[in-house]
Structures are given as C-alpha cells and as structure tokens.
C-alpha positions in Angstrom: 32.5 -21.4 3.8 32.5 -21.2 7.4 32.8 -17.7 9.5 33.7 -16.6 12.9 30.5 -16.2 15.0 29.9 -12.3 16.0 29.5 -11.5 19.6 25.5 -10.9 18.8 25.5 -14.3 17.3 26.7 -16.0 19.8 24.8 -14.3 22.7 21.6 -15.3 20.6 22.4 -18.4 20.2 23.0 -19.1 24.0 19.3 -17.4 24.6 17.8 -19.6 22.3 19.2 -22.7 23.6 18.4 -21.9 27.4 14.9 -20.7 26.8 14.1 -22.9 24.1 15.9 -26.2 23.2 13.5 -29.3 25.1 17.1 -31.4 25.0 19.1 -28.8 27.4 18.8 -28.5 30.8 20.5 -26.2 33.4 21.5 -29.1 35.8 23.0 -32.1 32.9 23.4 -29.7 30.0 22.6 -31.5 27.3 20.4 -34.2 28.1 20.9 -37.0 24.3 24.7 -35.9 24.9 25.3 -36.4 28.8 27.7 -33.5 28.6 27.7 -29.4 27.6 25.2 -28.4 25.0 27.6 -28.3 21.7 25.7 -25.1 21.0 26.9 -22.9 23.9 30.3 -23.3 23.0 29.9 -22.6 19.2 32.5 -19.8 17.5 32.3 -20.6 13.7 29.3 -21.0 11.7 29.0 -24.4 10.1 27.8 -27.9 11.5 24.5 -27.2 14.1 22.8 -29.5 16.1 19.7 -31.0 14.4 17.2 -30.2 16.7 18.7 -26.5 17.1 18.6 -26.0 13.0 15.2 -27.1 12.4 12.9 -26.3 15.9 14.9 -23.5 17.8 16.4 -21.7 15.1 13.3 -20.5 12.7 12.3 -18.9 16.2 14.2 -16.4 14.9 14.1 -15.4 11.7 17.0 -12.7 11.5 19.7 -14.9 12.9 18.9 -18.1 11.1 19.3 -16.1 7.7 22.5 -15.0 9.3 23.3 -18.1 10.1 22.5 -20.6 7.1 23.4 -18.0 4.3 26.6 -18.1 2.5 29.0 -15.0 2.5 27.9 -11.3 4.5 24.4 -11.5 7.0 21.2 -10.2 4.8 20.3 -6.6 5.9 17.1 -6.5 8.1 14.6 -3.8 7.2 12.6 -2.1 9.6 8.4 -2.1 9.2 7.7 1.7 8.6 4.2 0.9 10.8 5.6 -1.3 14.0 9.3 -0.3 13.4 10.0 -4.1 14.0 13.0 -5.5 12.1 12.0 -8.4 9.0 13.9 -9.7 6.4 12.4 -8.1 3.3 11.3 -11.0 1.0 12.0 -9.6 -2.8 9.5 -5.8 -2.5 8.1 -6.6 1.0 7.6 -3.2 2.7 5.9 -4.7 5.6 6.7 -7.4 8.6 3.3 -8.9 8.1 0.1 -8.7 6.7 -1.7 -7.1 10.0 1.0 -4.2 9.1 -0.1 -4.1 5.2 -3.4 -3.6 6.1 -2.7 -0.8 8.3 -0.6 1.0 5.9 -3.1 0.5 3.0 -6.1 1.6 5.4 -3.9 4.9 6.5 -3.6 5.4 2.9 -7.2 5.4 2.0 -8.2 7.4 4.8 -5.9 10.5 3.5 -7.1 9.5 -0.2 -10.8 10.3 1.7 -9.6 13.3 3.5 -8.8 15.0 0.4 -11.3 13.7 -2.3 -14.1 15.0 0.5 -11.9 18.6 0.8 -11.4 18.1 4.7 -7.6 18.7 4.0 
C-alpha cells in the first residue's frame, strides 16, 4: 500500500539523488532518461528507480526502512554513547559495535572502581 511522501522524505530523497546517484547530473538531469530525474519529483512511496533502491538508498539506513516498510516508519532509537540515531535490530542497544565496546569497557571500569573501594 502506497503513502504520501512526508516533507523529511522527500527533502532526503532530493539530497541523496544530487550528492549521490552516478546517473544524475545538474546540467541533463537524468542522464539513462534524457529528461528530470523521476526521483526529484516523487510524492508517494511505491515504484523507485533501480539504481536509487539498491546503491543510493542503503546510504541511509533510516529512510530506506521508512521507505520499503509497509504501514507507519520504524521508530529510530538513539545510541546512549554517540547519541546517533539507528534502527534497533530485535535488543540492539547500540549503533555499532565500536559503541558496545565502549559501553561494556565503561561498565567494567565502575565494576573496578568499586570491587577496589575507590568509590
């Protein structure tokens, strides 16, 4: 079931496409086409351009799930280390691994503190 395209969506989808898609160019548009990249004029969610769907959209992780999920957007959780927002994968606390590692090396530094008494 297609949706209309929020604002946010569609202003992410025009970045993504100038800074990113190797087809468009400022001068021609889109260069396969001859004409205006399909993209930049895009309201509802639905049919994408190949290329777009599978090498400029995983760019962004947030607005493809957005994007290629049926019914409401998935709800973005923010990493309690880096405050950066991810898409929490089943009990992912953390954006990455690099994050996890600080989190679990905080952890065992306070576990330290207080088994040495330097609390």
């Amino acid at each position: 079931m297609s949706r209309e395209l929020m604002r946010e969506e569609r202003q992410a989808i025009r970045r993504l496409v100038t800074k990113w898609c190797a087809n468009y160019d400022k001068e021609y548009g889109c260069l396969p086409l001859d004409c205006e990249c399909y993209m930049l004029g895009k309201c509802w969610t639905g049919a994408y351009c190949r290329y777009f769907r599978e090498a400029v959209l995983p760019l962004d992780p947030l607005l493809e799930a957005a994007l290629l999920s049926d019914g409401p957007a998935p709800e973005p959780a923010l990493c309690p280390i880096c405050g950066k927002a991810f898409l929490p994968d089943g009990r992912t606390r953390y954006c990455s691994p690099a994050c996890a590692r600080a989190a679990r090396l905080k952890k065992q530094r306070g576990y330290m503190r207080k088994y040495r008494g330097d609390v």
